[in-house]
C-alpha positions in Angstrom: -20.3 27.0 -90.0 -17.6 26.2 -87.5 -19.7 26.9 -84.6 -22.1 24.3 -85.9 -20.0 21.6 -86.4 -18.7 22.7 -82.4 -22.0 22.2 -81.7 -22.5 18.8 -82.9 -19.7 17.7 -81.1 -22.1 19.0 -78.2 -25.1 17.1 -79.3 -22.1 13.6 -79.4 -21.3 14.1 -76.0 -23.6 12.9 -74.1 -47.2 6.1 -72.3 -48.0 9.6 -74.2 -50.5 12.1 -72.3 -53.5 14.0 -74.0 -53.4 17.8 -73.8 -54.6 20.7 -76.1 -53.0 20.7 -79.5 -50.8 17.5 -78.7 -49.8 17.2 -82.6 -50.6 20.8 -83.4 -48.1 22.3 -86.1 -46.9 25.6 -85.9 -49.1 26.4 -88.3 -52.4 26.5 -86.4 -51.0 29.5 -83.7 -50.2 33.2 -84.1 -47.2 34.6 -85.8 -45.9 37.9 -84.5 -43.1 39.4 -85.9 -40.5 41.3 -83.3 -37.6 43.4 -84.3 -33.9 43.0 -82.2 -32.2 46.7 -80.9 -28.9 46.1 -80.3 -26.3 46.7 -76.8 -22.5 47.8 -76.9 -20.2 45.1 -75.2 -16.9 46.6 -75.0 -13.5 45.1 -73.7 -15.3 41.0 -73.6 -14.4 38.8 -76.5 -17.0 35.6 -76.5 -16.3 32.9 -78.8 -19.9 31.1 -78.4 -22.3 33.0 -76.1 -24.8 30.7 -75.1 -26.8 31.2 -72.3 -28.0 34.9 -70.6 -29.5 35.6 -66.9 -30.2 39.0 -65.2 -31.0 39.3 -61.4 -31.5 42.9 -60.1 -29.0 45.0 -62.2 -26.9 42.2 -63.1 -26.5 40.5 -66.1 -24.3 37.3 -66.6 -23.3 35.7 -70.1 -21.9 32.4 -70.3 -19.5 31.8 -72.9 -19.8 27.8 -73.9 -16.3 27.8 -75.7 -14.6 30.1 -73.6 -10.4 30.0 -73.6 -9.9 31.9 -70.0 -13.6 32.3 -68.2 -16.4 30.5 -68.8 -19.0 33.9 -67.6 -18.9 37.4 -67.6 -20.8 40.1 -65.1 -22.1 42.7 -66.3 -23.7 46.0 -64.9 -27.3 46.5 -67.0 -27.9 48.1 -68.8 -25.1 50.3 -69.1 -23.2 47.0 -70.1 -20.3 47.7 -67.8 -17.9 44.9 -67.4 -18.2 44.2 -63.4 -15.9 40.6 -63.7 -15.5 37.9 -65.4 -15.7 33.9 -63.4 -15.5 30.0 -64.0 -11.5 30.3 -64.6 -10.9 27.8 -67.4 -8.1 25.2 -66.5 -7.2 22.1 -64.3 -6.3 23.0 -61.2 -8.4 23.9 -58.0 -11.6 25.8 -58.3 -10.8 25.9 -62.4 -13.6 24.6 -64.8 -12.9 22.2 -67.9 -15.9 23.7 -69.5 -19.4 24.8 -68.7 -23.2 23.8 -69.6 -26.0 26.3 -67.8 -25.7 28.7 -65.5 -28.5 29.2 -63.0 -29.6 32.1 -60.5 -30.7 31.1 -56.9 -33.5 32.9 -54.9 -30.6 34.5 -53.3 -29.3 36.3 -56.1 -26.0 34.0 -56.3 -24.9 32.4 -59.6 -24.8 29.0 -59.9 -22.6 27.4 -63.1 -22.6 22.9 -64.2 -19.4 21.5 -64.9 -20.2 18.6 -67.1 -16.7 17.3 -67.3 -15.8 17.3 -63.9 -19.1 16.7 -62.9 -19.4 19.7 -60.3 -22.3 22.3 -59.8 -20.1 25.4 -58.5 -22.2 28.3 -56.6 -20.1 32.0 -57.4 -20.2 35.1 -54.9 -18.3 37.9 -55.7 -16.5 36.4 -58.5 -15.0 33.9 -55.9 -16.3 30.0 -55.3 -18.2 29.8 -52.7 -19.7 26.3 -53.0 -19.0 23.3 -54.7 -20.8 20.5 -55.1 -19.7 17.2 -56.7 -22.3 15.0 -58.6 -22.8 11.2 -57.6 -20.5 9.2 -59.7 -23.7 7.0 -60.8 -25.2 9.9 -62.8 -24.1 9.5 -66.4 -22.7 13.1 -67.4 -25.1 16.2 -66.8 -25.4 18.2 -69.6 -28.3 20.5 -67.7 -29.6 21.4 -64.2 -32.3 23.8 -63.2 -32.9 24.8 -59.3 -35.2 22.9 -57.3 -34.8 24.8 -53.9 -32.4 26.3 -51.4 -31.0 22.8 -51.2 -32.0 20.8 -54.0 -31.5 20.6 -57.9 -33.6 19.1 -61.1 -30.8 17.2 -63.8 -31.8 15.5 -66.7 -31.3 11.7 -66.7 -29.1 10.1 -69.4 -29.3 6.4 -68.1 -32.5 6.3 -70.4 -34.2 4.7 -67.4 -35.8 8.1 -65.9 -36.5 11.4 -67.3 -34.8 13.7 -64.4 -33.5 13.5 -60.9 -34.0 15.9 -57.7 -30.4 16.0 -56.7 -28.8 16.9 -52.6 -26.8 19.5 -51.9 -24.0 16.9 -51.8 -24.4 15.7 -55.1 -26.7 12.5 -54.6 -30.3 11.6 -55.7 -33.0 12.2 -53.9 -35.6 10.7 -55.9 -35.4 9.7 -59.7 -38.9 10.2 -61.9 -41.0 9.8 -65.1 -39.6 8.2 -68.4 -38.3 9.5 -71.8 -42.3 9.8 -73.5 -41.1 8.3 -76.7 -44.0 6.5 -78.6 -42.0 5.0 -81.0 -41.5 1.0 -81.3 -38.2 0.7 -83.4 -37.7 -2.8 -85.1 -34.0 -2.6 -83.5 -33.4 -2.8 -80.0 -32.1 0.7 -78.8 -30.3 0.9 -75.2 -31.3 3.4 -73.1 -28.6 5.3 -73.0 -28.6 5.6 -77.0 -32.3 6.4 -76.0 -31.1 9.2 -73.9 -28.4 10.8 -76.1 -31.4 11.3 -78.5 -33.7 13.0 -76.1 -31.1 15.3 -74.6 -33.2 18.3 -73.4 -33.2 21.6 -71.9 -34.7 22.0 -68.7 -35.9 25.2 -67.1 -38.3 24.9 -63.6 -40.6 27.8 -61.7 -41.0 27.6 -57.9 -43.9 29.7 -58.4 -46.4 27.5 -60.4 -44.0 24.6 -59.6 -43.7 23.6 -63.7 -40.6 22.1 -64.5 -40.4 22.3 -68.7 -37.9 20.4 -71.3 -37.4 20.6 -75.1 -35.5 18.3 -76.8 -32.7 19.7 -78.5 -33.4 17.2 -81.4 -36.8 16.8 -83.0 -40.0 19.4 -81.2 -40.9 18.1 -78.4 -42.1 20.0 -75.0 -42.3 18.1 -71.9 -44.3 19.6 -68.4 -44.1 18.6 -65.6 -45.7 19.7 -62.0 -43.1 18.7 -59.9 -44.8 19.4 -56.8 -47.4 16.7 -57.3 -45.2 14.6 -59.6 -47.3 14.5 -62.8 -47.4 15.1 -66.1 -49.1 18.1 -67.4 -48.8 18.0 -70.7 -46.3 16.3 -73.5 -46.5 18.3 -76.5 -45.0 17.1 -80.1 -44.9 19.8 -82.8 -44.5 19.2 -86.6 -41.7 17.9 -86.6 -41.9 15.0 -84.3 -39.7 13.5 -81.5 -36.1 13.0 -82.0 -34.9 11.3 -85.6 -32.2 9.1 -85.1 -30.2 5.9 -86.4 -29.2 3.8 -84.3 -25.4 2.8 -84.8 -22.8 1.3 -82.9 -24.8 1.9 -79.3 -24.8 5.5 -80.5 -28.0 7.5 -81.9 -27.0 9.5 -84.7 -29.2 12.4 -85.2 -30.7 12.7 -88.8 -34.1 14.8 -88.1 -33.7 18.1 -87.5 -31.7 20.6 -84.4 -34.6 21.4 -82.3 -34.6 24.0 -79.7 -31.4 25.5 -77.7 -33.3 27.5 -74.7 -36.4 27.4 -72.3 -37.6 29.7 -69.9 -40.9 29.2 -67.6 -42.5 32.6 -66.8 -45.0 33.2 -64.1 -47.5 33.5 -67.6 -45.8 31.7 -70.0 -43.4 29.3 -70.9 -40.9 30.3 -73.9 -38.2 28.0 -76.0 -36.0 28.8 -79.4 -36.7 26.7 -81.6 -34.1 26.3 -85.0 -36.1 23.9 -87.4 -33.0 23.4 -89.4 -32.3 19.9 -90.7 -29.0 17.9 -90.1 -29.1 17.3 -94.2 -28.8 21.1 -94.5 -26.1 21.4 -92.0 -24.1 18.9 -94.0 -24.5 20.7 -97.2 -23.3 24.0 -95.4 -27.0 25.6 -96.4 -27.2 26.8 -92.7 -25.1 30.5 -92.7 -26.1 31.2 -89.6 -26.0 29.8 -85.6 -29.0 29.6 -83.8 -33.4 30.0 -83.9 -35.3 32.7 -85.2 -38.4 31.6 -83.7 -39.5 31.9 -80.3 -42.4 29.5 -79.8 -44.8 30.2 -76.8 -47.0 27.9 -75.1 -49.3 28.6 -72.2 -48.9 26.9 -68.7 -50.8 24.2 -69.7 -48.6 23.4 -72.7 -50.9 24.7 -75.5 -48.6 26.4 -78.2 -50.0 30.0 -78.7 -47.9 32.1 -80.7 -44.5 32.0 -82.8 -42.1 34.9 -82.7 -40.7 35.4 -85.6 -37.0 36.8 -84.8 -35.3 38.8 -87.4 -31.8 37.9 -86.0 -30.8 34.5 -85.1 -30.3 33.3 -81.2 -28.7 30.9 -79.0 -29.8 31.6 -75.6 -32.0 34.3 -73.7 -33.7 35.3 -70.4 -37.3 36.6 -70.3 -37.8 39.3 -68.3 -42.0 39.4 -67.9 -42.3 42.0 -65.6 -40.4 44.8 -68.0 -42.3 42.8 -71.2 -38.5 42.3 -72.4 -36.4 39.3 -73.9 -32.5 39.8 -73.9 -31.1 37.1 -76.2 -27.5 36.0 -77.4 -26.8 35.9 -81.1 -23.9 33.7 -81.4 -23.5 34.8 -85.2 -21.9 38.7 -84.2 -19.2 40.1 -82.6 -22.0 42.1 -80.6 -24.0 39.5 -79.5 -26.3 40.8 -76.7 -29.7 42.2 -78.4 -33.1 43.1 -77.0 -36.9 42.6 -78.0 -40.0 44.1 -77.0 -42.5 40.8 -75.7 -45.4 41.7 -77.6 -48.9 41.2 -76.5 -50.0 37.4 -76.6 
């Protein structure tokens, strides 16, 4: 229950388009159930492992509460500890915490800084580049990359939905708006507005599709970036973020929402956790994380919920092997493996 409550303090911190199924409930797409096999990771204690990416035969693990480094390199899958990065502290080259952690076409890890406001590129272990975010962004809680040079980040002003982002920290261009269709008798700022529709951002050079779910609520949000448009805004059962407004603050009172996304070259995937803030406060929750994968199409159609039979935080899809390699925040062996069955 502790981590929970950690990750509340989280959550603190910081028009509608037409499409297929638009208000579709989980109900009216496929459930498959998948079954986890586990992986030894020996000599690395994590206190919350959140987020998971593999390039080649490297597999990095970001610990979001970390007390010495906030990620860990791994050989896969043997599982052999290669190094651990992101040394936690306040002098030079030292992070205060850590949010995301990216890959670039290069093969180079890339790790956001939300307190000191830096996106830090790792080589080797060692900083390579740093990059310090404009001092009129409001703290960034997520960043996906753009290109060689550029970067997607949320906005939290409440006047845009994201920003494409210089390599020297500045915006480029700001776009599209937070696609709430609710018209609340009080007057909510937009930065209350924002705190409510923190999302998680993943984007695909590929198909260009940058996607976001709202960590509150069940909401999905595409975007071709390319061509600036919308593709689709999909709201599942459980609406768009629940919130009171209190004290210039939105206090979440609907339900946690999802926690990861990933946008394949087929499909796009996101955890979703369904449980309700009212549960968390009784301490009905046991566990930390989702046990449902939802999966939507390119064009935002949900298709198919997997039904997990451990809970997750965080995960990578790896489509060309069929393979997703999750975190379950919940054991002391947290890295697990599923089959991607056929959708």
């Amino acid at each position: 229950m502790h981590k929970i409550v950690s990750l509340l303090g989280f959550i603190s911190l910081f028009l509608m388009f037409n499409c297929n199924n638009n208000f579709s409930s989980i109900d009216n797409c496929r459930t498959i159930n998948i079954k986890s096999e586990g992986r030894i990771i020996n000599n690395v204690y994590m206190r919350y492992p959140f987020r998971v990416r593999l390039v080649d035969s490297i597999l990095y693990i970001m610990d979001l509460h970390g007390t010495e480094n906030v990620c860990h390199a791994f050989f896969y899958p043997q599982m052999e500890h290669i190094s651990s990065c992101g040394k936690i502290g306040e002098g030079p080259n030292e992070f205060l915490d850590s949010e995301n952690i990216c890959i670039d076409p290069h093969g180079q890890l890339w790790i956001l800084d939300a307190n000191r406001q830096k996106l830090v590129e790792i080589k080797q272990g060692i900083t390579e580049t740093e990059i310090k975010l404009n001092d009129k962004l409001i703290r960034t809680l997520d960043f996906a990359l753009y290109d060689d040079s550029t970067f997607l980040i949320p906005d939290y002003s409440g006047q845009f939905r994201y920003h494409i982002i210089d390599n020297k920290g500045n915006i480029i261009e700001s776009r599209q708006k937070i696609p709430t269709r609710k018209q609340n008798d009080v007057v909510v700022s937009n930065i209350a507005l924002a705190q409510a529709w923190r999302s998680f951002m993943d984007y695909n050079p590929k198909n260009g599709i940058l996607a976001m779910v709202t960590q509150l609520g069940e909401v999905l949000e595409l975007y071709d970036v390319k061509q600036d448009t919308v593709i689709c805004i999909f709201e599942g059962a459980a609406g768009e973020p629940k919130y009171i407004y209190r004290g210039g603050y939105a206090i979440p009172n609907g339900i946690m929402g999802y926690s990861d996304i990933h946008v394949g070259d087929q499909y796009i995937y996101a955890i979703f956790w369904g449980q309700t803030f009212e549960d968390i406060r009784q301490n009905h929750v046991e566990s930390e994380g989702g046990k449902n994968i939802h999966v939507f199409d390119l064009h935002g159609n949900l298709i198919a919920s997997l039904q997990l039979d451990r809970y997750i935080t965080g995960f990578h899809i790896d489509e060309a092997h069929h393979r997703i390699i999750a975190l379950d925040a919940n054991s002391d062996q947290p890295l697990i493996e599923f089959s991607i069955p056929e959708l």
